[in-house]
C-alpha positions in Angstrom: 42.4 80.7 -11.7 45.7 80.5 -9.2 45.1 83.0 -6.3 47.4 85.5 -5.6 50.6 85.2 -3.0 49.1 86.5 0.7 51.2 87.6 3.3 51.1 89.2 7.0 52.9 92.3 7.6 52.7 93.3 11.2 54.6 96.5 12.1 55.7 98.8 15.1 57.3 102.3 15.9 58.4 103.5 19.4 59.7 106.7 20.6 61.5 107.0 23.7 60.5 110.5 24.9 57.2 110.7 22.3 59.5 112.8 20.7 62.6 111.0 21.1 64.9 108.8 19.9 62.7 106.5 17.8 62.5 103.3 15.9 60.5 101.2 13.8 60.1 97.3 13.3 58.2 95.2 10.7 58.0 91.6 9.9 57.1 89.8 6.7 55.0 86.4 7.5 53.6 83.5 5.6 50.4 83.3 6.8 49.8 79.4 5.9 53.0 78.4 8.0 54.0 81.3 10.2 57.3 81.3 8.9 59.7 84.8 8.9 59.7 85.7 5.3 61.2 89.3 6.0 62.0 91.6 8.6 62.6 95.2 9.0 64.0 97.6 11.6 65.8 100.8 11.9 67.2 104.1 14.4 65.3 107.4 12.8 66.8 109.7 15.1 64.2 111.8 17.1 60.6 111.7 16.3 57.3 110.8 17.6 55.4 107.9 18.2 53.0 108.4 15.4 55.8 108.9 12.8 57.7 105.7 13.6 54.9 103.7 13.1 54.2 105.2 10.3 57.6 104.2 8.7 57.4 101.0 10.5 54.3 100.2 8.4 55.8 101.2 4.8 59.1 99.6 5.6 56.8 96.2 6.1 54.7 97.1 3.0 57.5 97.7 0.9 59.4 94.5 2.3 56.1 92.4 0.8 56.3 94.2 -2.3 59.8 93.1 -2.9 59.1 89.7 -2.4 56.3 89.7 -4.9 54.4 92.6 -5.9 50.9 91.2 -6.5 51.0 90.0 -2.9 47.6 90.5 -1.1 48.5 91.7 2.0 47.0 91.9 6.1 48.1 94.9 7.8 47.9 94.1 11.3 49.4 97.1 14.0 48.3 97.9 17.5 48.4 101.4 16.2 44.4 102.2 16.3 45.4 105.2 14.7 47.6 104.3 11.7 44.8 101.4 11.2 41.6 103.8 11.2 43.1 106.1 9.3 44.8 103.8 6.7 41.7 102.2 6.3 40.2 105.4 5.5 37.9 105.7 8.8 39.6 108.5 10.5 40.6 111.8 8.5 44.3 112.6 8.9 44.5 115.8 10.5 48.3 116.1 11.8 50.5 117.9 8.6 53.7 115.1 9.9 51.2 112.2 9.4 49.7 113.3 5.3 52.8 112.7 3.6 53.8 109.2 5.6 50.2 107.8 4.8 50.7 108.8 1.1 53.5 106.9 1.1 52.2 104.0 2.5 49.4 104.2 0.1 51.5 104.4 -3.1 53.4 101.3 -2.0 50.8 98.9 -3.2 47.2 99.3 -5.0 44.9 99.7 -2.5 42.5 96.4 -3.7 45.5 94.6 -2.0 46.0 95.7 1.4 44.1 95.3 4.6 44.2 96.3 7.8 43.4 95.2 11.2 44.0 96.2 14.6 45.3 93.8 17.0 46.1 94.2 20.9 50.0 95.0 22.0 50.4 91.5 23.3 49.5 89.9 19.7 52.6 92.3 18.2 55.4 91.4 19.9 57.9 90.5 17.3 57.2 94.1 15.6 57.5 95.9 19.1 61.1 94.0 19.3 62.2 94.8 16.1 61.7 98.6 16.6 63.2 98.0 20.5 66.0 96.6 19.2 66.5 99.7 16.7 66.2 102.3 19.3 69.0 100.0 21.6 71.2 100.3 18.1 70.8 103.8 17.7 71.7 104.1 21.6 74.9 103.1 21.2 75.7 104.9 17.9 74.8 102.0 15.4 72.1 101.1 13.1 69.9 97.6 13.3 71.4 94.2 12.1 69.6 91.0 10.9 72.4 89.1 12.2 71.8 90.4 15.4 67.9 90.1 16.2 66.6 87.9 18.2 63.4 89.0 17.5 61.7 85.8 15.5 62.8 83.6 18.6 61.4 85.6 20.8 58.2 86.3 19.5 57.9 81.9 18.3 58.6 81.6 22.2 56.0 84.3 23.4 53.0 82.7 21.1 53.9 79.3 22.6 53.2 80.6 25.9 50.1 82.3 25.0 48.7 79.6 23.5 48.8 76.2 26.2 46.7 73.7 25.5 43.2 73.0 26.6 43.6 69.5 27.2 46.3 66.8 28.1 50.0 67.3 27.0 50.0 66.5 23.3 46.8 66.9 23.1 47.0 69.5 19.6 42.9 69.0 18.7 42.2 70.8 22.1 44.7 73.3 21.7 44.0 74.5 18.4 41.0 76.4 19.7 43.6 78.7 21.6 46.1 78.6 18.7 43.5 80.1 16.1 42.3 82.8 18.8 46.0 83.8 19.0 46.7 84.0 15.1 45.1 85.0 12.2 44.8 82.5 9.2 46.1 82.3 5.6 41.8 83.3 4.8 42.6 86.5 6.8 40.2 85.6 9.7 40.2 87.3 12.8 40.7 85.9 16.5 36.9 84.9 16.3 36.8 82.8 13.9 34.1 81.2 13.3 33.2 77.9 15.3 31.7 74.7 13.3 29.9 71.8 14.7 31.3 68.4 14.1 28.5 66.7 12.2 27.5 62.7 13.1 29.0 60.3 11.6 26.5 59.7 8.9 26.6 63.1 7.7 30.5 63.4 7.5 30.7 63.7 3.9 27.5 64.6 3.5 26.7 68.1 1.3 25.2 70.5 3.7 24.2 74.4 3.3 25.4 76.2 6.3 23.0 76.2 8.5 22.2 72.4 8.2 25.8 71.6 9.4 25.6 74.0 12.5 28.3 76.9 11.1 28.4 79.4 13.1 30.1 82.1 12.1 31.3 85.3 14.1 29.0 88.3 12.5 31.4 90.4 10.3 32.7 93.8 11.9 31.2 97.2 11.1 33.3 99.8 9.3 34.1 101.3 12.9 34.3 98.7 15.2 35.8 96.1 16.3 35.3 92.5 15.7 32.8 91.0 17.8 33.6 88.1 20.2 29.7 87.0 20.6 28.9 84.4 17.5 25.8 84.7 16.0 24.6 82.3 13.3 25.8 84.4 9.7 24.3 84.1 6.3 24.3 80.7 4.5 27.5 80.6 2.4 26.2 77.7 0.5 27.4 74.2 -0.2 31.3 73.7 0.9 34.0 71.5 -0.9 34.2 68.7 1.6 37.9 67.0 1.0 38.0 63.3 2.0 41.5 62.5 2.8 42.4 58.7 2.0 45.7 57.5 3.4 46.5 54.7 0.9 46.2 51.0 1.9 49.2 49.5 3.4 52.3 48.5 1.9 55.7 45.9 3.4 57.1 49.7 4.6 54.3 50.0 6.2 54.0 47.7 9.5 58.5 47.7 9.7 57.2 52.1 10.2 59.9 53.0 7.6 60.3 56.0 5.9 58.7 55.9 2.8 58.3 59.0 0.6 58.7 60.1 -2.6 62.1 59.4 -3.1 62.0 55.9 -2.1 61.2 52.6 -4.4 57.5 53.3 -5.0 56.0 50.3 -3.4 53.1 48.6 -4.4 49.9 47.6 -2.0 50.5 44.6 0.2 48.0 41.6 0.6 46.6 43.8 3.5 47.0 47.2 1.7 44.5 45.2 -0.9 42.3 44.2 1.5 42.2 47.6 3.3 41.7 49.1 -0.4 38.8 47.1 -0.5 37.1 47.3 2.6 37.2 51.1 2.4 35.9 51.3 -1.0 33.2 49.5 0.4 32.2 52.1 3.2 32.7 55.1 0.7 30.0 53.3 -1.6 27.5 52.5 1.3 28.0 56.5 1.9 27.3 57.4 -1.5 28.5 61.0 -1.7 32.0 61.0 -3.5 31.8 62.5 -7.3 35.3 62.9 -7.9 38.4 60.9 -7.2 42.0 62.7 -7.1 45.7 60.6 -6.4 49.1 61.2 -6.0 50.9 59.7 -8.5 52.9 57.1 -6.3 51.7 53.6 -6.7 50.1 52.7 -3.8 48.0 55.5 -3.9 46.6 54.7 -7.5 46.6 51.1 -6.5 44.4 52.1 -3.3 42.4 55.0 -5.7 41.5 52.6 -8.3 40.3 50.0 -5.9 37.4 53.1 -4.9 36.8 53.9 -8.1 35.7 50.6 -9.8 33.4 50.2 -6.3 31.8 53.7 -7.6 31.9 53.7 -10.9 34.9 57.2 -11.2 37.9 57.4 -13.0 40.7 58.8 -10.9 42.5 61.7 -11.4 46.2 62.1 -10.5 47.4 65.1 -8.9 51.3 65.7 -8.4 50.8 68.0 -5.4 49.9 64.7 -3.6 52.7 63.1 -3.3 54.4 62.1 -0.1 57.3 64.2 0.7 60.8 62.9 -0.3 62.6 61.8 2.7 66.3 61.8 1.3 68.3 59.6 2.4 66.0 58.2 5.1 64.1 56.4 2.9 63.8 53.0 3.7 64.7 53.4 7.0 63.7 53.3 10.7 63.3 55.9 12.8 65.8 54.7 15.1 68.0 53.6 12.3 68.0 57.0 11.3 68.9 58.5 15.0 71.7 56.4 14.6 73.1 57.1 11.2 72.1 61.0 10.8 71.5 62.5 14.9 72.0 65.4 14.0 69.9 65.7 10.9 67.2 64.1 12.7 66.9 66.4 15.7 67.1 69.6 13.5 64.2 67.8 11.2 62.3 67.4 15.1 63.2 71.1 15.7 62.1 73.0 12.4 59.7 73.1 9.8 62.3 74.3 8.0 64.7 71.5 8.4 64.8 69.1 5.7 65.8 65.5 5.5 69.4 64.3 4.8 70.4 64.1 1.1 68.2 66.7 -0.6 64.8 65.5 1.2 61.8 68.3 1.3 61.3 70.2 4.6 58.1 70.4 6.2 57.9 74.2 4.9 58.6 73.4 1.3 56.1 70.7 2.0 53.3 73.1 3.3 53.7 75.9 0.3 53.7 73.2 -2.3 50.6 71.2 -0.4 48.4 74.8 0.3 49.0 75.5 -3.6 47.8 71.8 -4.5 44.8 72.7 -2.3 43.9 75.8 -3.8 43.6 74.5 -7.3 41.4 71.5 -6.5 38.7 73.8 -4.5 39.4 76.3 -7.5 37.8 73.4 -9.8 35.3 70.9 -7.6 33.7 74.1 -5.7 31.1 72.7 -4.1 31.9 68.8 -4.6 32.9 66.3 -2.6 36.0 64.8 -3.3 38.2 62.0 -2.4 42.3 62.9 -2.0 43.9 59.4 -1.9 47.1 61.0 -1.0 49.8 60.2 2.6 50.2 60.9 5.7 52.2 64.1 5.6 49.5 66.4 3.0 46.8 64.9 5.1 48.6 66.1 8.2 49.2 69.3 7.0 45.5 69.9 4.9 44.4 69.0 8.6 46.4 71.7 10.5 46.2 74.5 8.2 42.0 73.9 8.5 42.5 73.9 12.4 45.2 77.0 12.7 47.6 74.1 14.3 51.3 75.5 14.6 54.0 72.8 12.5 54.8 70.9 15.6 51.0 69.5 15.5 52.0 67.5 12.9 53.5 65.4 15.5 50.8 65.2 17.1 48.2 63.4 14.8 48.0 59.5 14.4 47.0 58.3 11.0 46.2 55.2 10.2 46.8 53.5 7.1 43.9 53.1 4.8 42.2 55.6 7.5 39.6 58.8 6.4 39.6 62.4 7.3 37.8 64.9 5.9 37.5 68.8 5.9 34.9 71.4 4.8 36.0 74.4 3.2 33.3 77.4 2.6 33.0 80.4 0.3 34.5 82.9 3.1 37.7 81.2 3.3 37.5 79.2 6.5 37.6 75.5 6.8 35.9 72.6 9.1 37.6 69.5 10.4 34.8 66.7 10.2 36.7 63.6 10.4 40.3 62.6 11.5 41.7 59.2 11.1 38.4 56.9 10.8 39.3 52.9 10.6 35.7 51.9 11.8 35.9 50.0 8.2 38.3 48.0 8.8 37.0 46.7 11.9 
């Protein structure tokens, strides 16, 4: 069964007088990638606080319903009022407030929308939005797209909130401030929960949650907040653990060109074999892999099939897999690149959204079609452990979405070819990082 489209609606009013000249501000986000799906302002003359964030909200709800209307959707305001009382918690007492929450309720079904309070500082693209409606209405105008400056603003603020913990570059250390910052695709809070790493015996291994040291935040009352102590939660039983195979090597490979989807397909070198074999080797001596999934390019069946007549599996190919298409870069160096397409190349550096020259697939495009690949293979090996023979880009990005990594973390990861990684995913949505680019077997 596919699961349904989820976005992130975060909203805000403002009145300038409380009443006063007022304005709202909403913003439609992909919670997987971060990325500005929709936004939302306007000038509503004179009115109160209350009553701009009110239209704030159903202005973002509406905007998510227009971009698919099965959406489930996370409210998240620094309104504790509009939150408690959308979430039915809080009776609605104020006759201007009834009819706006009616509104918003009637937007979507109810089974699809949450809510969630979050502090001022965490809803600053909202707050400009509606600023920058109240400065239009100022001057006699109403709020233009074209002129916000809002995304930017707010992509620069959550930079700054979120430094690393470590080293420049150093993304593993810094995703622990990243995910306290920002909610993920799951819908978890700013505590989510914190996992053990297991040893390195145990990496694959199938583990209840207790055994493999989860430790989940305890889940928020009705009436209160969520709790920032962690405390060790129910067992959510035996996770999908995904062990993430970059294939063996190939003549691309050790020249570091581009080599996607687009490219010539090449086949395993005489090392690629070799690497092929020696991991199929160490995933035997483990003995926990039941299922084995490719991408369709050669040298990841070529490097699959090598595992699977170790263990005794047939292999699986899975479109979704594949490496992304680099254009018109394929084949190529990276400085033979800088030199033929600069500007391409520093855009591609820049933004997710960027994609390479001559049709190639952006990071983005990548990261939607990667996340739905992902959600179809836990929907059918719950509970199993699996091997992805896959490349470095969907093992990059399976790694960051588990951490809560912004896009430039892919950057920021080395992976070896012929290397393992592997993540845990659990019944309550959130996902464990046990392993990240392990060669020890081919030492």
């Amino acid at each position: 069964m596919q699961r349904p489209v989820r976005f992130v609606v975060e909203a805000d009013g403002g009145s300038r007088g409380n009443p006063g000249p007022a304005g709202y501000g909403a913003v439609v986000l992909d919670p997987a990638t971060g990325e500005t799906l929709a936004e939302r302002a306007e000038y509503i003359g004179v009115a109160t606080n209350n009553v701009a964030e009110y239209k704030g909200l159903i202005a973002g709800l509406k905007a998510a319903r227009e971009l698919s209307p099965d959406a489930v959707v996370q409210v998240r305001m620094d309104s504790k009022l509009v939150v408690e009382q959308m979430s039915g918690r809080w009776k609605i007492k104020h006759p201007d407030m009834k009819p706006l929450a009616a509104e918003a309720a009637k937007v979507l079904p109810r089974a699809q929308v949450t809510y969630e309070w979050i502090p001022r500082e965490r809803n600053k693209h909202a707050d400009r939005l509606a600023n920058e409606a109240m400065d239009a209405g100022k001057r006699g105008e109403q709020w233009e797209p074209s002129a916000s400056s809002a995304a930017l603003d707010a992509s620069a603020a959550r930079a700054l909130a979120t430094p690393p913990a470590g080293p420049p570059g150093d993304a593993a250390k810094g995703a622990a401030a990243v995910r306290a910052a920002l909610a993920t695709a799951s819908g978890t809070s700013a505590t989510a929960p914190a996992r053990e790493a297991a040893g390195a015996d145990t990496l694959f291994a199938e583990q209840d949650a207790t055994a493999s040291g989860r430790i989940p935040a305890p889940a928020p009352g009705p009436a209160q907040a969520p709790s920032a102590t962690p405390g060790w939660g129910p067992d959510m039983g035996t996770p999908a653990t995904f062990v993430l195979l970059r294939h063996g090597e190939t003549a691309l490979t050790p020249q570091k060109r581009f080599s996607g989807s687009g490219g010539t397909d090449p086949e395993l070198s005489p090392a690629g074999r070799r690497q092929a074999s020696a991991v199929a080797e160490a995933l035997a001596a483990r003995g926990t892999v039941q299922t084995i999934v490719s991408s369709p390019l050669r040298r990841c069946r070529e490097t699959a099939q090598a595992v699977a007549d170790r263990l005794g599996l047939t292999v699986t190919v899975e479109e979704g897999l594949r490496e992304v298409d680099f254009g018109a870069w394929e084949g190529l160096t990276f400085a033979e690149v800088r030199e033929r397409f600069p500007d391409d190349l520093q855009a591609w550096l820049d933004s997710p959204k960027a994609a390479p020259t001559g049709g190639g697939e952006s990071f983005t495009a990548a990261t939607r079609r990667i996340s739905a690949t992902r959600d179809r293979l836990l929907a059918a090996h719950a509970g199993r452990t699996v091997l992805l023979v896959t490349h470095v880009t969907p093992v990059k990005i399976l790694v960051r979405l588990a951490l809560g990594a912004p896009p430039e973390a892919l950057f920021k990861m080395e992976l070896s070819a012929a290397s393992l990684s592997a993540v845990a995913y659990y019944a309550d949505g959130n996902a464990s990082v046990r392993l990240l680019n392990d060669t020890s077997h081919l030492r």
